[in-house]
N, C-alpha and C positions, 0 to 999 in steps of 0.2 A: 857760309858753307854751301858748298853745292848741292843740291839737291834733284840729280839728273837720275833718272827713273830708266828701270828696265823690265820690262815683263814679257815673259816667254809664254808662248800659246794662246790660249783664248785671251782677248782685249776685257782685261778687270778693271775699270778705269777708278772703282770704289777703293780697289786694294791698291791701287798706284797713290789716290789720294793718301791713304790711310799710311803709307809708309811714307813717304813723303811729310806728311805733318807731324811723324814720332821722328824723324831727324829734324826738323824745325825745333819741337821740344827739348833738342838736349843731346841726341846720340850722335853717335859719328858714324855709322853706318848702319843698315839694315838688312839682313837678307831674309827671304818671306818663301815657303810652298803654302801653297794650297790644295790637298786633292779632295774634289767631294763630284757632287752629280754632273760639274757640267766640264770635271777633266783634271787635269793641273795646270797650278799656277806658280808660276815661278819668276819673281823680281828682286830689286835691290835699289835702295836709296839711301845718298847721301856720299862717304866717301868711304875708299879703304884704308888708306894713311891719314892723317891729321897733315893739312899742309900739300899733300898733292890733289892731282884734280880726279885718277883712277877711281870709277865708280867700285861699290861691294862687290866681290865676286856670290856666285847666288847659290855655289855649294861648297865654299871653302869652310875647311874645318875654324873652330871656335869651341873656347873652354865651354861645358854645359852645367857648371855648377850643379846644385841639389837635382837636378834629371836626372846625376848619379844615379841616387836613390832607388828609382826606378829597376836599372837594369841588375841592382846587384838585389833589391827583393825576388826580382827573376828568376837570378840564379839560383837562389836559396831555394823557392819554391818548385823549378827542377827538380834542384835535389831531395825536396821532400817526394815529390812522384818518384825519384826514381828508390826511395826508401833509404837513405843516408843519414838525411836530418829529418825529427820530427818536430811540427811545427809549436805543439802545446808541451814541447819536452826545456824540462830547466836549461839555457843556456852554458850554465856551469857543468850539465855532462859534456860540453865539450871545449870548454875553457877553466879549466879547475884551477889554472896557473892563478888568475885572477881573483881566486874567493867572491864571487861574484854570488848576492842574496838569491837564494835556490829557489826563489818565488819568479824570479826574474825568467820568462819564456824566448823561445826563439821568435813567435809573434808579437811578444811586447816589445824588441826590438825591433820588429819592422811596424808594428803600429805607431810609435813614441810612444809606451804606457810602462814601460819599463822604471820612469823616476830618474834618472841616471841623469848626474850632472851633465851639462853641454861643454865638452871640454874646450869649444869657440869661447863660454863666455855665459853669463845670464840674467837675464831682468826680471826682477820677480816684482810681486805685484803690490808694492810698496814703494817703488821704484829705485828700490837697490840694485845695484849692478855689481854682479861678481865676476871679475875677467880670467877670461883661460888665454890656450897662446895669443900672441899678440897679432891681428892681423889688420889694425888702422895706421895710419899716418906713418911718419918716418923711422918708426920703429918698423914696419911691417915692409916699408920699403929695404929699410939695408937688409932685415934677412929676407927677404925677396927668394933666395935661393938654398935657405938653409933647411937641411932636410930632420923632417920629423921621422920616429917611428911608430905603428899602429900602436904597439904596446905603452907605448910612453904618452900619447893621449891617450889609451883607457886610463893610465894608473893616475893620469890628471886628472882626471876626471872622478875616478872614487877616493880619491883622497879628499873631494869636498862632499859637504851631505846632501842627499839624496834630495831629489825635488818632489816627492811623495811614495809610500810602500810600495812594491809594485802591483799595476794592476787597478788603481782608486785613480786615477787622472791621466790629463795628456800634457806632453809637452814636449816640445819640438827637440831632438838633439841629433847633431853628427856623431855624435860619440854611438849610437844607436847601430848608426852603419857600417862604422870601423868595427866594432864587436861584430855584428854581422855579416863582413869578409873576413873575417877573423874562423868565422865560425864553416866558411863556405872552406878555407884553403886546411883549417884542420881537418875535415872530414875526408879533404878528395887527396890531400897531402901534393895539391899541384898550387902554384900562384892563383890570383885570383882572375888574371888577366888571360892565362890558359883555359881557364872554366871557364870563362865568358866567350872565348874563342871557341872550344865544345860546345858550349850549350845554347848559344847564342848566334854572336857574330857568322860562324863559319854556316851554318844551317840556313842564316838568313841571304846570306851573300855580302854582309855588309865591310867594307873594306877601308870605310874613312872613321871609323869609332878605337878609342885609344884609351885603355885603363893604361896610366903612364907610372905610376908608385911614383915618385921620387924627382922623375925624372923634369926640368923644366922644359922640355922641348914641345911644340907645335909642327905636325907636320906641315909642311906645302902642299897648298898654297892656302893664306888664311889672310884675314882681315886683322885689323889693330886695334887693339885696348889699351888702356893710358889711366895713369893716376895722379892726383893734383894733388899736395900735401906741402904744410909750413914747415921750412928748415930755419930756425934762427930769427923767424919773423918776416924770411924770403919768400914768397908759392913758389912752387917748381913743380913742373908737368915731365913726369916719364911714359915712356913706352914698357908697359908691361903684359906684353903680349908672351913673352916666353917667363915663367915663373915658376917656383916650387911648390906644386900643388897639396905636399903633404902634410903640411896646416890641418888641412879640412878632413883630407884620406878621403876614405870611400862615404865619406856627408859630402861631395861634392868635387872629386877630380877628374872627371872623365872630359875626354876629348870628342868632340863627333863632327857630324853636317848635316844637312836641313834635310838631304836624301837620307841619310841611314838613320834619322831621328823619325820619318815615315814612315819607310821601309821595318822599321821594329814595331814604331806604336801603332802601327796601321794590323801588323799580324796577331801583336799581342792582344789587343783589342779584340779583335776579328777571330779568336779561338785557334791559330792557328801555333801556338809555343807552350799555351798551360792547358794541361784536360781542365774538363770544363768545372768541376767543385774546388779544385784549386785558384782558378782566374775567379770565380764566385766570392771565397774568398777572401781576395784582391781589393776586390770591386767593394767588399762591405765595409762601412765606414764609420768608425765611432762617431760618437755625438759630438766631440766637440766643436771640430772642422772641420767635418768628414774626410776623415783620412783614413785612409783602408790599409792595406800590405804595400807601403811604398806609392802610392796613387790616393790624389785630392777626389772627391767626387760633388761636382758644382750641378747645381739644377739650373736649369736653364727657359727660358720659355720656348725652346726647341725640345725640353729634355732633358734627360743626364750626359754631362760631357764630366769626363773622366781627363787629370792631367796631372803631370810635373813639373813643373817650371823649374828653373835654376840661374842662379846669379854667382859671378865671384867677380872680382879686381880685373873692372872694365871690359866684363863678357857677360854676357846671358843667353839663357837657352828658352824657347817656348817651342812645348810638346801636346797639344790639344786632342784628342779623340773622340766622335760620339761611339754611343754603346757597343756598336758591332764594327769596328772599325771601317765604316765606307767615309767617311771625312776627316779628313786629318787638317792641322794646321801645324807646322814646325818652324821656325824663326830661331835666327842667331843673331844678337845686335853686341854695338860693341861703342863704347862711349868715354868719358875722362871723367874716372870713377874718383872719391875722395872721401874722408875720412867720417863725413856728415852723411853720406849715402844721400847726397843731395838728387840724385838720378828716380830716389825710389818711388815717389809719388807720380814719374811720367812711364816709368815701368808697369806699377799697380793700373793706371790707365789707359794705357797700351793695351795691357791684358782681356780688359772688359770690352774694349772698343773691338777687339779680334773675336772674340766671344760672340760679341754682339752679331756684327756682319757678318761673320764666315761661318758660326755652329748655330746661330738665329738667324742668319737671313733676312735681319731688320731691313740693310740700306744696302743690299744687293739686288 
């Protein structure tokens, strides 16, 4: 695989390495910013099709999986400042359709403290695995395009029992965020894709980010994802770069670029989209994994870096920030994903190794 390097601005020759050895590992292409004290940096390694020789482009859109999370905690938390939704108010005053346990907050929704089964699926700590919709192998490829509705993962999701009362533990679920655009389009009675255009996108200027519903399309111009799955005892590798994101809903559909994943986490960070006890908030982190309002919060020997990463079928997103947003690190890779999520140990390492260099300053 090729591995031809491009970096615009200042000569980072640490971050040319470092993207360059995560397409050695396994991806199929990379595209990488950087902005912190000595400017931006902006490259790409590897390829953009599987099979030609076109480097990544270095701000083409790509799916951002769970970084979802981020923007649509956003919106909500908007809409608490602007007094619509309250943050400690039972979710069920504004979804009653659902009979949803009246203990259940519109922050334990955006914390995971809520309980609520993962309507993706669950491994609990015995090592049972309970599946929700289907999203491996050649079953997840044929409906590739088949559309879900928000309401039809919640009702999947409380039709199985609770993963604790709410409010006693944590644990991860998309089903958390679908309720929680659920909760953003009841109150403003517009799409959720309109209030992120309000409250968001259009303020920021950002013009390549795409809450799509349903939709499987990718705007131009974007790099390729691909999935590798046994039919019959056959492998077979697809392109799945155009897909039906509403599997996941708002646990993980949005579309962006390495610019407008900056250009947000850099203001959001930086106080400039929540008054400041709101983004406080955010920032504050249960115990388990420090997870705040939609935002991981990792200590660092730089500090507190504040992120959202995101992965789906052969796309990933990395969204980095330290405290006051003057250093960002944003990345969109794109790889021949498959059923074993055999990718995930060079992603988890990827992670730490950007961490390291870019928001520590180890080997720069």
């Amino acid at each position: 695989m090729s591995t031809n390097l491009s970096g615009q601005g200042q000569d980072r020759p640490e971050l040319q390495k470092a993207i360059g050895e995560l397409v050695e590992s396994g991806f199929v292409g990379v595209q990488l910013r950087v902005n912190d004290e000595q400017g931006e940096w902006v490259g790409s390694a590897g390829v953009r099709e599987l099979g030609q020789s076109a480097k990544p482009l270095t701000n083409g859109h790509f799916r951002i999986g769970s970084s979802t999370k981020n923007f649509v905690a956003t919106s909500v938390l908007l809409l608490v400042a602007e007094g619509r939704i309250g943050l400690d108010a039972p979710a069920d005053d504004y979804l009653s359709e659902f009979g949803l346990d009246r203990r259940i907050t519109v922050r334990m929704l955006l914390q995971h403290t809520s309980g609520i089964f993962n309507h993706t699926g669950e491994l609990y700590e015995d090592g049972t695995i309970v599946l929700g919709v289907p999203w491996q192998g050649k079953e997840w490829v044929d409906n590739r395009f088949k559309s879900y509705q928000p309401e039809e993962l919640v009702r999947l999701s409380l039709s199985k029992p609770a993963r604790f009362a709410p409010g006693t533990g944590w644990s991860y679920a998309n089903t958390n965020y679908v309720l929680a655009r659920l909760v953003v389009e009841k109150v403003t009675g517009r799409s959720f894709a309109e209030e992120l255009q309000r409250l968001i996108l259009g303020p920021l200027g950002m013009t390549g980010t795409v809450a799509p519903g349903a939709s499987p399309e990718i705007p131009e111009p974007h790099n390729h994802g691909y999935y590798r799955y046994d039919d019959a005892g056959q492998e077979r590798t697809v392109d799945v770069t155009r897909q039906n994101p509403s599997w996941v809903g708002a646990g993980g559909d949005m579309i962006s670029t390495t610019w407008d994943l900056h250009t947000y986490f850099s203001a959001l960070m930086g106080g400039k989209l929540l008054p400041p006890e709101l983004l406080a908030e955010m920032r504050t982190p249960e115990a388990t994994l420090g997870y705040g309002l939609g935002v991981f919060a990792q200590e660092t020997e730089g500090g507190t870096v504040f992120h959202h990463n995101g992965a789906t079928m052969g796309s990933a997103a990395l969204m980095y920030s330290t405290l006051d947003g003057s250093k960002t690190l944003t990345a969109g890779l794109t790889w021949v994903d498959d059923a074993d999520l055999s990718i995930a140990p060079a992603f988890q390492a990827a992670q730490q190794r950007f961490v390291d260099e870019v928001l520590c300053g180890k080997l720069s």
